[in-house]
N, C-alpha and C positions, 0 to 999 in steps of 0.2 A: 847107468848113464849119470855121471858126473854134475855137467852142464845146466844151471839154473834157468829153465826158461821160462821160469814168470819170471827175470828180471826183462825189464820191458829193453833194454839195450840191445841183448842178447837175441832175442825175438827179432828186433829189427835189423840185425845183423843179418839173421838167418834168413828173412824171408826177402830181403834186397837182393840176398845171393841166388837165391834158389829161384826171382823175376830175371836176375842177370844170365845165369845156366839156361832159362829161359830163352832169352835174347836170343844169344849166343847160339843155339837150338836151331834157332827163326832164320839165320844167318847162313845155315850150311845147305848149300843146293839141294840135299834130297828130305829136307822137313816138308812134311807134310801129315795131317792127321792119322792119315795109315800105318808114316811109318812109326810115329810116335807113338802110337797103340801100340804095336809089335814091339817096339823098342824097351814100353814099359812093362810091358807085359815078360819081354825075354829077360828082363834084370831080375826078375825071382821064379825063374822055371819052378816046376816041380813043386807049386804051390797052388795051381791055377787050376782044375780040370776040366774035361771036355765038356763038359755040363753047362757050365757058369762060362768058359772062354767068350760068347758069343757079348753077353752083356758087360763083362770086363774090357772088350776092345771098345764097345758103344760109349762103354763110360769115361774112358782115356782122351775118346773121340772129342766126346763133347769139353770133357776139359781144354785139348788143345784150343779148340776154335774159344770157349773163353778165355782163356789168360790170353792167346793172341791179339781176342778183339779187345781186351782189357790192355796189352800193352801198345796198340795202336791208339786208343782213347787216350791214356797217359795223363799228356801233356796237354790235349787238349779237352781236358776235364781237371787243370788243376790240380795237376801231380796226384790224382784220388787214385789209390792201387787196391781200393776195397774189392773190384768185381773179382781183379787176381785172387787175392786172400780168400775169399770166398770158394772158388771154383776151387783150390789146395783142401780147403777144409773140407766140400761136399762132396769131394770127391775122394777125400780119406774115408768118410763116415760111411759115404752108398757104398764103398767099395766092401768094406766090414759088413757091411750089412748083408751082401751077397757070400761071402766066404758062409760055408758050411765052417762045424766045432774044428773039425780038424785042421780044416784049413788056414783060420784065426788062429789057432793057436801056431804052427807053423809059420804064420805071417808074420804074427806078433815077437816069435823069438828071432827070426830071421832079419826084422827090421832093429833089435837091439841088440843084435851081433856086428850088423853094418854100421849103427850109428856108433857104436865102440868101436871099431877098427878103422873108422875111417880115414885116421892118420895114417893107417899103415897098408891099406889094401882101396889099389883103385877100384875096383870095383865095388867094394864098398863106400866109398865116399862117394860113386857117383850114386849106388842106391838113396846115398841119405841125404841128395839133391831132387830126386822126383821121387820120395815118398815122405812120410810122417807117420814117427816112432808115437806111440802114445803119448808119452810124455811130452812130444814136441805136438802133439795133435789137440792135446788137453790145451797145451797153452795159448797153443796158436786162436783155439775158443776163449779161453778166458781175456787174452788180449786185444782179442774182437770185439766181444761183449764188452769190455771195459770201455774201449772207445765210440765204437757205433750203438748200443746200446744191446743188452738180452735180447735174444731171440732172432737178431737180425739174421741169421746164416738157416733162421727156419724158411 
């Protein structure tokens, strides 16, 4: 991956678009936390097994319902988009933490195949919309901690 994401531009680029894909999400008659589990879930088949599926859907779960309640607070919390950025990050880190070796490593190369091709293959660009390649997950922490202080996303 090319793309410098500790330049802090870049970062705020990325993660406005991926509150926006968001929105957008929020916006089409059949969102709802189910189906956005399943949804995220069906964007990298063949990574997930039936072991761990249960607590991967829980985890998508609770993501939805934060960044949603995080994008309805918005504006009325002063444009503060921290609970979003949080729920992306805690839920890249739990998700890893659940993957068995094989499975991390299959995630890990699959997510820097998508974030490379994403100019050229829809389905990859929408993967590297609702997930975080290392290198965007590293940063996405260090520009957290930069701002809101270390340790915040404990």
């Amino acid at each position: 991956m090319s793309v410098d994401y500790q330049n802090s531009n870049i970062f705020e680029v990325d993660y406005i678009y991926r509150i926006q894909t968001f929105e957008k999400y929020l916006e089409n008659a059949v969102s709802s936390e189910e189906h956005y589990a399943n949804y995220k879930t069906g964007l990298i088949p063949n990574i997930f097994y039936e072991h761990n599926i249960p607590v991967v859907l829980n985890l998508f779960r609770k993501e939805f319902f934060e960044v949603k309640a995080g994008v309805g607070r918005y504006e009325m919390e002063n444009n503060n988009d921290f609970p979003m950025l949080k729920s992306f990050v805690n839920t890249e880190r739990d998700l890893r933490k659940l993957l068995d070796e094989s499975q991390l490593r299959d995630y890990t190369a699959f997510l820097e195949v998508s974030f490379d091709n994403q100019r050229l293959d829809a389905k990859a660009a929408t993967v590297s919309r609702f997930f975080l390649s290392t290198p965007i997950l590293e940063s996405y922490i260090f520009q957290i901690e930069k701002t809101f202080g270390k340790g915040i996303l404990d």
